[in-house]
C-alpha positions as CSV (number, residue, x, y, z in Angstrom):
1,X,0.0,0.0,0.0
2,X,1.6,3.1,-1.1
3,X,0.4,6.2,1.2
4,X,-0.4,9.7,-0.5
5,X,2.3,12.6,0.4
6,X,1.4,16.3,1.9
7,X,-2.4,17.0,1.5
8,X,-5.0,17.4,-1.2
9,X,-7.9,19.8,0.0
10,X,-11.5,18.3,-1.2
11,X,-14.2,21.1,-1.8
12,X,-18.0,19.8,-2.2
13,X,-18.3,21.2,-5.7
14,X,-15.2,18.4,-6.2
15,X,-17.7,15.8,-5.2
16,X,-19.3,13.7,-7.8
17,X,-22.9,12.7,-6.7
18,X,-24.1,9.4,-9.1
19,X,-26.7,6.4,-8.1
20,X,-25.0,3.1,-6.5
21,X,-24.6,0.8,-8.6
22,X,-27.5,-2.1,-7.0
23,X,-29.1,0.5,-4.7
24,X,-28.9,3.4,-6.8
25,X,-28.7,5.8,-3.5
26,X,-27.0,9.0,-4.3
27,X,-23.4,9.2,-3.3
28,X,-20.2,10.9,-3.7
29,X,-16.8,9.4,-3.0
30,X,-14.7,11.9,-1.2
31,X,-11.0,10.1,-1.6
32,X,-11.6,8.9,-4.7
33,X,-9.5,11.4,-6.4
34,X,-6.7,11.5,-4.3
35,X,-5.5,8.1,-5.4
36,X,-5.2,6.8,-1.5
37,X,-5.3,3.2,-1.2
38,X,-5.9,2.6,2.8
39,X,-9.1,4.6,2.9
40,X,-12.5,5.1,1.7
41,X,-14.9,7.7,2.7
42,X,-18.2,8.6,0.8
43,X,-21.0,10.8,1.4
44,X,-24.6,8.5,1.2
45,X,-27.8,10.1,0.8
46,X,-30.8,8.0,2.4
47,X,-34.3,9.4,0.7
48,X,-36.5,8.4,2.3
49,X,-37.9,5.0,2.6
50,X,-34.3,3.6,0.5
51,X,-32.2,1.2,2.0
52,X,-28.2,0.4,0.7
53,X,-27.2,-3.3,0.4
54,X,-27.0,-5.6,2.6
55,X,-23.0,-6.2,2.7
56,X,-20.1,-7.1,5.1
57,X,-16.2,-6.6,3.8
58,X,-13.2,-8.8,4.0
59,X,-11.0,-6.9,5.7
60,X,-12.1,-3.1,6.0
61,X,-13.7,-1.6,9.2
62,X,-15.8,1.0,8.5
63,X,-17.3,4.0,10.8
64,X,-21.0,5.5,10.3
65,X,-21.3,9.1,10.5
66,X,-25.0,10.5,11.1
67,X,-24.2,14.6,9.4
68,X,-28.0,14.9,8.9
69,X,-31.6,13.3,9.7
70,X,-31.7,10.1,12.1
71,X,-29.7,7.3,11.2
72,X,-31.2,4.1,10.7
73,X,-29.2,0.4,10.2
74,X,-28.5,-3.0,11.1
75,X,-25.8,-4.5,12.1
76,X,-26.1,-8.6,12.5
77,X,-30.1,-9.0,13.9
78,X,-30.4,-5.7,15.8
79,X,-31.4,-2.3,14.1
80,X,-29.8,0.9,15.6
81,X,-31.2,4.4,15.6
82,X,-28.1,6.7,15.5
83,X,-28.9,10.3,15.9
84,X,-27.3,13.5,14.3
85,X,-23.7,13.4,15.0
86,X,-23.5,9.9,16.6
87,X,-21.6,7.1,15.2
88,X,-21.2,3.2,14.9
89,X,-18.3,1.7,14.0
90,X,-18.1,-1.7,12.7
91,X,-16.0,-4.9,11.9
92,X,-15.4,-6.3,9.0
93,X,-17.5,-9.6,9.7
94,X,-20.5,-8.0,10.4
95,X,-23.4,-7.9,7.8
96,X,-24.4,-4.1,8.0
97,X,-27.2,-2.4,6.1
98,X,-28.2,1.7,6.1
99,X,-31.8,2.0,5.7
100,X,-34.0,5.1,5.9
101,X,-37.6,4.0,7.5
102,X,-38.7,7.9,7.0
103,X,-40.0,10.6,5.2
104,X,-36.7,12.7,5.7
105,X,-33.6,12.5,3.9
106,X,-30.6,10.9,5.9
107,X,-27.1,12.0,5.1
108,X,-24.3,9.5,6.3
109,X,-20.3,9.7,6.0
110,X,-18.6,6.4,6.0
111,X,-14.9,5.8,6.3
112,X,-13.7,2.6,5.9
113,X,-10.1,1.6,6.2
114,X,-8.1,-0.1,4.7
115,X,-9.6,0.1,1.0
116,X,-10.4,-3.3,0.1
117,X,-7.8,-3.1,-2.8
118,X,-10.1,-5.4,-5.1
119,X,-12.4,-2.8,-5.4
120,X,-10.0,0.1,-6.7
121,X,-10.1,1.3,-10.3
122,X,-7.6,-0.6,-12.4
123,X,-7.6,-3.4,-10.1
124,X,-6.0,-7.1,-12.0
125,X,-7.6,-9.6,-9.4
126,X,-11.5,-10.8,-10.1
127,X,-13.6,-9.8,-6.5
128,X,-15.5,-12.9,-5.2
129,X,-18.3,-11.1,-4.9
130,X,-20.3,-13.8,-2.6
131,X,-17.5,-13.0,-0.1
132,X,-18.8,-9.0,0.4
133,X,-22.7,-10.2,-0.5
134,X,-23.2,-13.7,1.3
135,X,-26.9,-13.1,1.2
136,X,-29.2,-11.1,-0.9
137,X,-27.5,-7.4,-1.1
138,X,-31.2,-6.2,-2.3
139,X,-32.6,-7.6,1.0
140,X,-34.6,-4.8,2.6
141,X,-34.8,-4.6,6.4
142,X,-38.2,-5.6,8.4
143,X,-38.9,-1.9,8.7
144,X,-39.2,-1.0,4.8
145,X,-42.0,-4.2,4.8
146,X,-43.6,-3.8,1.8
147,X,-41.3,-1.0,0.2
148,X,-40.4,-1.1,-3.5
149,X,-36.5,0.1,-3.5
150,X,-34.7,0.3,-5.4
151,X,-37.6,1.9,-7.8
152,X,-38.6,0.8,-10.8
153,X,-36.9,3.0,-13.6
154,X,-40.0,4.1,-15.0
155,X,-41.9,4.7,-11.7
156,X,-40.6,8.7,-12.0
């Protein structure tokens, strides 16, 4: 792993904001740019009633950052409310899933470290995908019962 050197200041009109790719929850990948390969950190945007995938990670902790709304996840079989400012960091074992059970927007910062090096742009090795998603990544938690997310492209 080959650490940056000095700094790189990252403005918000840097950020990128596009759909994930199985979600499609509006994010924008903060470190992207600067090329560092021992950390991640993205901005997610929860509307409301959405839910990310349902994922663990080989070797990368990560930490849950609520910036705005009421955080909403689970980690294993519990479901934590996190509140504005408050945090949850988690292993890498651990199935995880952000969800948004209400009619606000939810704006979460994760940082995860280190990058899971299959995952970088230009990467050789193939990703063994089942080892991130060993269940359903599109699962949706108890609380969106009955939810259709991600939406159905022509449901706009």
């Amino acid at each position: 792993m080959k650490p940056i050197t000095g700094y790189q200041l990252i403005t918000p009109d840097d950020l990128h904001w596009r759909p994930s790719n199985l979600m499609k929850i509006p994010n924008a990948d903060y470190l992207e740019r600067t090329g560092s390969e021992s950390m991640g950190a993205r901005l997610w945007r929860m509307p409301p009633q959405s839910a990310n995938t349902l994922h663990k990670h080989i070797r990368a902790e990560e930490f849950y950052f609520v910036l705005e709304g009421t955080g909403r996840m689970r980690v294993g079989n519990e479901t934590l409310t996190v509140p504005r400012y408050g945090g949850v960091m988690v292993g890498p074992e651990q199935l995880r899933q952000v969800f948004n059970d209400t009619e606000e927007e939810v704006l979460w910062l994760i940082i995860g470290a280190p990058e899971e090096m299959e995952f970088l742009k230009g990467s050789i090795s193939q990703m063994d995908l089942s080892l991130i998603y060993p269940v359903d990544p599109k699962q949706l938690p108890k609380e969106l019962a009955g939810v259709e997310w991600p939406p159905k492209k022509n449901s706009a």
